[in-house]
C-alpha positions in Angstrom: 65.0 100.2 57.3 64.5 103.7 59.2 66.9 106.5 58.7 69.1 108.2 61.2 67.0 111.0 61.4 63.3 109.2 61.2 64.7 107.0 64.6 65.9 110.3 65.9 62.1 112.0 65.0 60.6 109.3 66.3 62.2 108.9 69.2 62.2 113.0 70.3 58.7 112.9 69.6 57.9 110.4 71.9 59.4 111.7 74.7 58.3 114.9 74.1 54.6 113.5 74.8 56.0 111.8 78.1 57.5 115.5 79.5 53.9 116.7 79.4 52.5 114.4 81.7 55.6 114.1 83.7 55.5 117.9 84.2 51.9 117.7 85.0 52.4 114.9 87.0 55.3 117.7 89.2 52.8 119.9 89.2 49.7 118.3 90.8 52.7 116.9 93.4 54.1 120.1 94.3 50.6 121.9 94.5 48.9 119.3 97.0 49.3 117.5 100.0 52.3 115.6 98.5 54.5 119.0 98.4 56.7 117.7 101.4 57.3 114.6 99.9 58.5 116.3 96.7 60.6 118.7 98.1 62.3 115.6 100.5 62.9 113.7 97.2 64.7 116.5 95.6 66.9 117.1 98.8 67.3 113.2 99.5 71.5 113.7 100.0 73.6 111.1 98.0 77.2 111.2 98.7 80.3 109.5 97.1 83.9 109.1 98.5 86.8 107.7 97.3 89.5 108.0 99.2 90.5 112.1 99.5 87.8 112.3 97.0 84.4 113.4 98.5 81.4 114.5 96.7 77.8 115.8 98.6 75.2 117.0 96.8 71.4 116.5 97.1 69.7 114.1 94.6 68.9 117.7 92.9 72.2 118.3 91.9 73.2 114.9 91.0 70.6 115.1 88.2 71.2 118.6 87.6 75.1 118.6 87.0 75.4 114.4 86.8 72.7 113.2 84.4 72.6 116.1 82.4 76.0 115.9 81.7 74.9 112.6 79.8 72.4 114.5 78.3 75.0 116.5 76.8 77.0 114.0 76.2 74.5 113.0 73.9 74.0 116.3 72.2 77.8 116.0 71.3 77.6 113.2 69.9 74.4 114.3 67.7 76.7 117.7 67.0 79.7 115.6 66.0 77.9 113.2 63.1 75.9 116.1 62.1 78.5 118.1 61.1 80.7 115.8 59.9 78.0 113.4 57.4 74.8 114.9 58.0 72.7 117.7 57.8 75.1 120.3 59.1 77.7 119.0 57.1 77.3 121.6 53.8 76.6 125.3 53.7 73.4 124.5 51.9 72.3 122.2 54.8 73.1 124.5 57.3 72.7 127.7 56.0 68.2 128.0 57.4 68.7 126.3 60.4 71.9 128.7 61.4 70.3 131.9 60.4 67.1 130.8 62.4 68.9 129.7 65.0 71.1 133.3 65.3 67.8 134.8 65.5 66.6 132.5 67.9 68.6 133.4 70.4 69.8 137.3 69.4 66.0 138.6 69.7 65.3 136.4 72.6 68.3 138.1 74.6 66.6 141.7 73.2 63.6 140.9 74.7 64.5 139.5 78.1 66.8 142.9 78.6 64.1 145.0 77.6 62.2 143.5 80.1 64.9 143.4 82.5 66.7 146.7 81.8 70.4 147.1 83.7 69.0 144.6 87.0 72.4 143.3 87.5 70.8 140.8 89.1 67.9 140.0 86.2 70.3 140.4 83.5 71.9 137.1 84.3 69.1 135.4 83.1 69.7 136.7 79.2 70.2 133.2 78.0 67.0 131.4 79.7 64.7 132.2 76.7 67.6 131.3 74.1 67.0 127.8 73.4 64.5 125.6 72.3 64.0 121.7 73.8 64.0 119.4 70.8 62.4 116.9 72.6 58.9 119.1 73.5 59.0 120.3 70.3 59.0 117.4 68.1 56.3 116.0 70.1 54.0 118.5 69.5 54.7 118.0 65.5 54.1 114.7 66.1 50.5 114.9 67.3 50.0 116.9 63.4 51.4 113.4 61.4 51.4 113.8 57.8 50.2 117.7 57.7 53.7 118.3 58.5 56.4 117.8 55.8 59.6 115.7 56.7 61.7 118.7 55.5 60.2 121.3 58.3 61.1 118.3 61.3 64.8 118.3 59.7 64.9 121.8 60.1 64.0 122.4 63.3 65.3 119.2 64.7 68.6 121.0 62.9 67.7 124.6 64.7 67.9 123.0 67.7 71.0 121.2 67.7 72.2 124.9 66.9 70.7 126.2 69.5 71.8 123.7 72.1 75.7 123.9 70.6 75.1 128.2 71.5 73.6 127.1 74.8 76.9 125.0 75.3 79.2 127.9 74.9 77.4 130.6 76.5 77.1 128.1 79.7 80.9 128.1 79.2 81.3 131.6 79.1 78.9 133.0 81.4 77.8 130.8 83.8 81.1 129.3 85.1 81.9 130.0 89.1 85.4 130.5 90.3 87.9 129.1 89.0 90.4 125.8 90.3 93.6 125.6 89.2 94.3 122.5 89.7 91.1 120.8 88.9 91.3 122.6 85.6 94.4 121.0 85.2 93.7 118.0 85.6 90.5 118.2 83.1 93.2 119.3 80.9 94.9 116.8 81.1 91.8 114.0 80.5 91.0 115.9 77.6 94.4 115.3 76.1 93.9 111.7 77.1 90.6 111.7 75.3 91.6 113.1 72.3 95.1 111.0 72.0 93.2 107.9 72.4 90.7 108.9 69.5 94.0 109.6 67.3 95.9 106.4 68.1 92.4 104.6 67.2 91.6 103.4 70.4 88.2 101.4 69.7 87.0 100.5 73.5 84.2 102.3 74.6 85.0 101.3 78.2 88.6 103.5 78.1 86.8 106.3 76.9 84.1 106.2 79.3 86.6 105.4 82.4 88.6 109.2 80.9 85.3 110.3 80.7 84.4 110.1 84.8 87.5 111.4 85.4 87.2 114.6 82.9 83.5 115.1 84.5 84.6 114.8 88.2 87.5 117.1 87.5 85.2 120.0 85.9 83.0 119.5 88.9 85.0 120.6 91.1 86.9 123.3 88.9 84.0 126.0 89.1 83.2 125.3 85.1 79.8 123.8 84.8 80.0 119.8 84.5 77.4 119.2 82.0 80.3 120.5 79.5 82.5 117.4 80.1 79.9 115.2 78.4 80.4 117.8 74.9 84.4 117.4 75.6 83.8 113.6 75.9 81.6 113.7 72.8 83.9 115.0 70.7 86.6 113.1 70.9 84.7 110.2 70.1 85.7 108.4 66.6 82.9 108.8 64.1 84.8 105.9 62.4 86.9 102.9 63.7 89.9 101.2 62.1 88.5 98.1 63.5 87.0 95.9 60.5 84.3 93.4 61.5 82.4 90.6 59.4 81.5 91.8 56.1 84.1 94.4 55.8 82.2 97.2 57.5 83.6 99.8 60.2 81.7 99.9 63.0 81.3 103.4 64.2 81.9 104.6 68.1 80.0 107.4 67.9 76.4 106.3 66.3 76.8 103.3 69.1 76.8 104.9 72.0 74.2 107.6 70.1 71.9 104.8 69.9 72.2 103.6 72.8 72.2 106.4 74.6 69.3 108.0 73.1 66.4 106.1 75.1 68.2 106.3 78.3 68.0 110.5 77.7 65.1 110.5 75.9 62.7 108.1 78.1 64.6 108.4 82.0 67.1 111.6 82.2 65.1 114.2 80.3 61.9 113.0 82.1 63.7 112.8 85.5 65.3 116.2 85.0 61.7 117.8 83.9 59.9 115.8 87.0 62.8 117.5 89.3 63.0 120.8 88.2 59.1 121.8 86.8 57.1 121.7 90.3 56.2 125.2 91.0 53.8 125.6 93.6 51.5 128.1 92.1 49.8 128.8 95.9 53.2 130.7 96.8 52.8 133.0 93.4 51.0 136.0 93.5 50.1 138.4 90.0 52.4 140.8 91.5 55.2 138.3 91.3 54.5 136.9 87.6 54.3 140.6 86.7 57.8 141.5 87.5 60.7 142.0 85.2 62.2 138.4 85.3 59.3 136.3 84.6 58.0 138.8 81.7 61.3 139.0 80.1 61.1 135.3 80.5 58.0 134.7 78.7 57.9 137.2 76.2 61.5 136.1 74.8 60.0 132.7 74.4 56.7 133.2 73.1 57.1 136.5 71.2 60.9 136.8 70.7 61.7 133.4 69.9 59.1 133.8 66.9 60.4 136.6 65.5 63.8 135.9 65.9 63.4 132.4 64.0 60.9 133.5 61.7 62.1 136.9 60.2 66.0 136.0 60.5 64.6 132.7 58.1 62.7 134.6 56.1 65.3 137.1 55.1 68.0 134.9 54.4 65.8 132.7 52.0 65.0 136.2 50.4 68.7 137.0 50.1 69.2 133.8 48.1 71.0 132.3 51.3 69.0 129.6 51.8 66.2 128.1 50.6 62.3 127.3 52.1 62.2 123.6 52.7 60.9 121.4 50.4 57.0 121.0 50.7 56.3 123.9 52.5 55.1 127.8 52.8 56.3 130.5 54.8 52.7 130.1 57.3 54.3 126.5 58.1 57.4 128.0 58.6 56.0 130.4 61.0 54.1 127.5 62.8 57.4 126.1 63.3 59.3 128.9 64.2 56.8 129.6 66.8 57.1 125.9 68.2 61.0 126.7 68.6 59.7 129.1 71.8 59.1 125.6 73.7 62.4 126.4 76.3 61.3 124.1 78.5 63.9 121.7 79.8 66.9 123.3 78.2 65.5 127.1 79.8 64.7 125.4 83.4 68.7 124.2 82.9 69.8 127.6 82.1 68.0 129.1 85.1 69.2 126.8 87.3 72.1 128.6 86.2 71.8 131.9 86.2 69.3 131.9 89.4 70.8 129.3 91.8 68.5 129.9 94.4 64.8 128.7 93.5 62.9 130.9 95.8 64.5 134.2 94.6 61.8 135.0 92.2 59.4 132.8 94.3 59.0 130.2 91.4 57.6 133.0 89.1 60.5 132.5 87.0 59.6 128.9 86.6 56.5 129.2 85.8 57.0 132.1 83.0 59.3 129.3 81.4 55.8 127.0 81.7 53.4 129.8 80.6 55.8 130.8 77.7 56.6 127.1 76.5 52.9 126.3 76.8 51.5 128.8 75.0 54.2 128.7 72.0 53.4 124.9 71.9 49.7 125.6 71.5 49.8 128.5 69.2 52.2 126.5 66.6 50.4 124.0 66.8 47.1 125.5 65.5 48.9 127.5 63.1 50.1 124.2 61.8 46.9 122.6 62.0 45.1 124.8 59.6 47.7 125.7 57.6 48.8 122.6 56.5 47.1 120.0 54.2 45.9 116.3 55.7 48.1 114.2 53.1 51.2 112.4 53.1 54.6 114.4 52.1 57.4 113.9 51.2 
């Protein structure tokens, strides 16, 4: 029977393969004939009203703020068991993922402002090169098999829960619009809901999921980003329940809805999200354009400062006696990996969304430095990989 983390590998793998030829798929869309149809899909307007309640938005946002929020939901829930029975649950466990992962997004930050210098405007896209999308990453381990040892997938499917729980609270802190009193107040008050029902052992998924709407419709409209409902949701979820079923065995909340949540993010929202948000028509670009602050800052934090930052922060704590190399491999497949974790991808076309609302103000150059940097970390780690690492099975 497969562990936890070999259906989680598996399954992030997978979908990483299907993002490529969804992207691709945006691409060839947005740069032909079909580039009106494209753009009228992403602005097809979806509304929903319920009584005083009234929310607008084009299809866009719905995935953007609505889906994603699943997404996150998701990565909550992978935080929550993680850190409570897995392998973020010990110092030891923790320790070389959380070093690389401080790295991973300190130097990427340096880099971007280097680029960028005091633009107030460019300097609000710091965090775009910060994280690294588990999904694309994976895959492109997966197409090396057996070279690459179980321990190095661990770590850097560990990095990137990391990375995604820093990319949770910096969207919290920095990318939050004005505020709502009253909206505020009543996500609040769901939260207290949420977390009083996981106390009194409250075992229906349904109650949860009916606070849950509430919490995410109330954070909509409060000026706070939505997505961060689905982490709020996530952790009040009980890992355990005090409900006993047939053989004596709890049944636990939170790995259901992990499992079944995971091919609906993995295989539809992720892919959706990428489809939506990756077109870049490249006939609108010009050198001039790709060569500005922004997209460099962009590019170079994820191909050359995500690298660094992984790799050297890594290899200094295993030095200090901090950590430890995982098992079955050398520093130059550590590298290869560290390299891979510049793959932003989705979670850096998220965080631009964020910090550059309007997506013509750098003409789609910022985009596609987020392509150009993703793409090329992906293809340098994985020749590093290739030829660093032996053709046998490991363990």
């Amino acid at each position: 029977m497969k562990t936890v983390i070999e259906e989680f590998i598996k399954k992030e793998s997978s979908a990483g393969v299907i993002l490529i030829f969804v992207t691709i798929f945006a691409l060839l869309l947005k740069n032909t004939g079909f580039s009106d149809l494209y753009d009228s899909f992403l602005a097809t307007p979806v509304e929903v009203r319920f009584g005083a309640l009234h929310i607008d938005k084009p299809l866009l946002l719905w995935i953007n703020d609505g889906l994603m929020a699943i997404f996150f939901l998701l990565i909550g829930l992978e935080v929550k068991r993680e850190i409570l029975e897995g392998h973020l649950s010990s110092f030891s466990q923790i320790a070389l993922p959380g070093f690389a992962a401080v790295g991973g997004m300190v130097v990427p930050a340096a880099v971007y402002l280097f680029f960028v210098g005091t633009d107030s405007v460019g300097t609000q896209g710091w965090a775009i090169p910060t994280a690294t999308d588990i999904a694309f990453a994976l895959g492109v381990l997966s197409l090396l098999g057996k070279r690459v040892p179980v321990s190095l997938k661990i770590f850097l499917m560990a990095l990137a829960i990391i990375d995604d729980l820093g990319a949770i609270v910096i969207i919290a802190l920095f990318y939050t619009a004005e505020l709502s009193t009253l909206s505020i107040a009543v996500a609040a008050a769901a939260i207290a809901v949420l977390f009083i029902m996981n106390r009194l052992g409250v075992d229906r998924k349904a109650a949860y999921i009916l606070v849950g709407i509430v919490l995410w419709v109330s954070v909509l409209k409060s000026g706070v980003h939505a997505t961060l409902a689905g982490v709020a949701l996530a952790f009040s979820i009980p890992l355990t329940q005090r409900k006993v079923i047939a053989g004596n065995i709890k049944r636990s909340m939170l790995k259901s809805m992990e499992h079944d949540l995971h091919y609906w993010v993995a295989f539809f929202i992720l892919p959706l999200f990428a489809f939506v948000n990756a077109g870049v028509d490249f006939r609108t670009i010009s050198v001039d354009q790709i060569l500005t602050p922004v997209p460099l800052g962009i590019a170079a934090g994820l191909f050359i400062g995500k690298q660094v930052g992984v790799f050297v922060f890594s290899f200094i704590a295993i030095k200090l006696g901090l950590a430890k190399l995982p098992e079955n491999s050398n520093y130059m497949q550590l590298y290869g990996v560290s390299i891979l974790t510049g793959i932003g991808f989705t979670m850096s076309l998220f965080v631009n969304s964020l910090a550059f609302p309007d997506p013509t103000m750098f003409m789609f150059a910022d985009k596609l430095a987020i392509l150009v940097g993703s793409f090329g970390a992906g293809i340098l780690g994985y020749l590093i990989l290739r030829f660093t690492s032996e053709n046998k099975v490991q363990h």
